[in-house]
C-alpha positions as CSV (number, residue, x, y, z in Angstrom):
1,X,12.7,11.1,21.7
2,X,11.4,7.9,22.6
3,X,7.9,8.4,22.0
4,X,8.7,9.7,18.6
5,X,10.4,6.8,18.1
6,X,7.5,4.6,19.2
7,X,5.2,6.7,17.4
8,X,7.2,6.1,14.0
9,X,7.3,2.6,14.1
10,X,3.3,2.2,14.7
11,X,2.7,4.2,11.9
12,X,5.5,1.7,9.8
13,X,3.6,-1.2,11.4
14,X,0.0,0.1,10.6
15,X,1.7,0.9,6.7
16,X,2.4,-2.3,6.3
17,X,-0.5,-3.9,7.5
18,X,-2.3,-1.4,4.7
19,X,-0.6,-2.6,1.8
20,X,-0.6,-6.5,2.8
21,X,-4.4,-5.8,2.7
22,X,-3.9,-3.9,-0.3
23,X,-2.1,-6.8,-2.1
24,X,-4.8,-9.5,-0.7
25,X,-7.7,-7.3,-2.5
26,X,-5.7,-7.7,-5.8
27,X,-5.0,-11.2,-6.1
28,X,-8.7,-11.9,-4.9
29,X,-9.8,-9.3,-7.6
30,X,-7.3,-11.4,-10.3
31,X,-9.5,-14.5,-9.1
32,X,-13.0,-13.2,-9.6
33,X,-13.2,-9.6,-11.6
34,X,-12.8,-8.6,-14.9
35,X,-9.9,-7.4,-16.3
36,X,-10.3,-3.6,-17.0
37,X,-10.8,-3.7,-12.7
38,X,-7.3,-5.9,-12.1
39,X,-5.5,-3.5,-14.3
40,X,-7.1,-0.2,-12.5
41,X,-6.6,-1.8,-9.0
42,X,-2.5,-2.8,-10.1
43,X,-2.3,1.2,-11.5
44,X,-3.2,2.1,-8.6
45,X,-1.3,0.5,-6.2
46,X,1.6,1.3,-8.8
47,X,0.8,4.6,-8.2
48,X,0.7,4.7,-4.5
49,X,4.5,3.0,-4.6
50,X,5.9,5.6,-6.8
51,X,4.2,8.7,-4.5
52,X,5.4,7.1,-1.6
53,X,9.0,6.7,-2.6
54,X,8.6,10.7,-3.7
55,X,7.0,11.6,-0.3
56,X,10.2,9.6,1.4
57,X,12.5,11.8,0.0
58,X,11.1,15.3,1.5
């Protein structure tokens, strides 16, 4: 059990390190790009949220 363990808190480790980059890439978009690209990139990620909190469940 312990490398199943270890292996499950990589993979939490790696997740957050993908959305903190995911976040970054908005607020730099929000800087520089049009709007019609923000609101795609903040869908998106909205979408991402709501199909991980699904995927948790099962």
């Amino acid at each position: 059990m312990g490398i199943f363990n270890f292996s499950r808190h990589v993979s939490k480790f790696l997740d957050n390190i993908q959305n903190e980059t995911q976040e970054r890439f908005i607020k730099q978009a929000r800087k520089k790009g049009p709007d019609p690209v923000i609101a795609r990139m903040s869908k998106i990620d909205k979408e991402i949220k709501e199909l991980e909190k699904i995927l948790k469940e099962y």
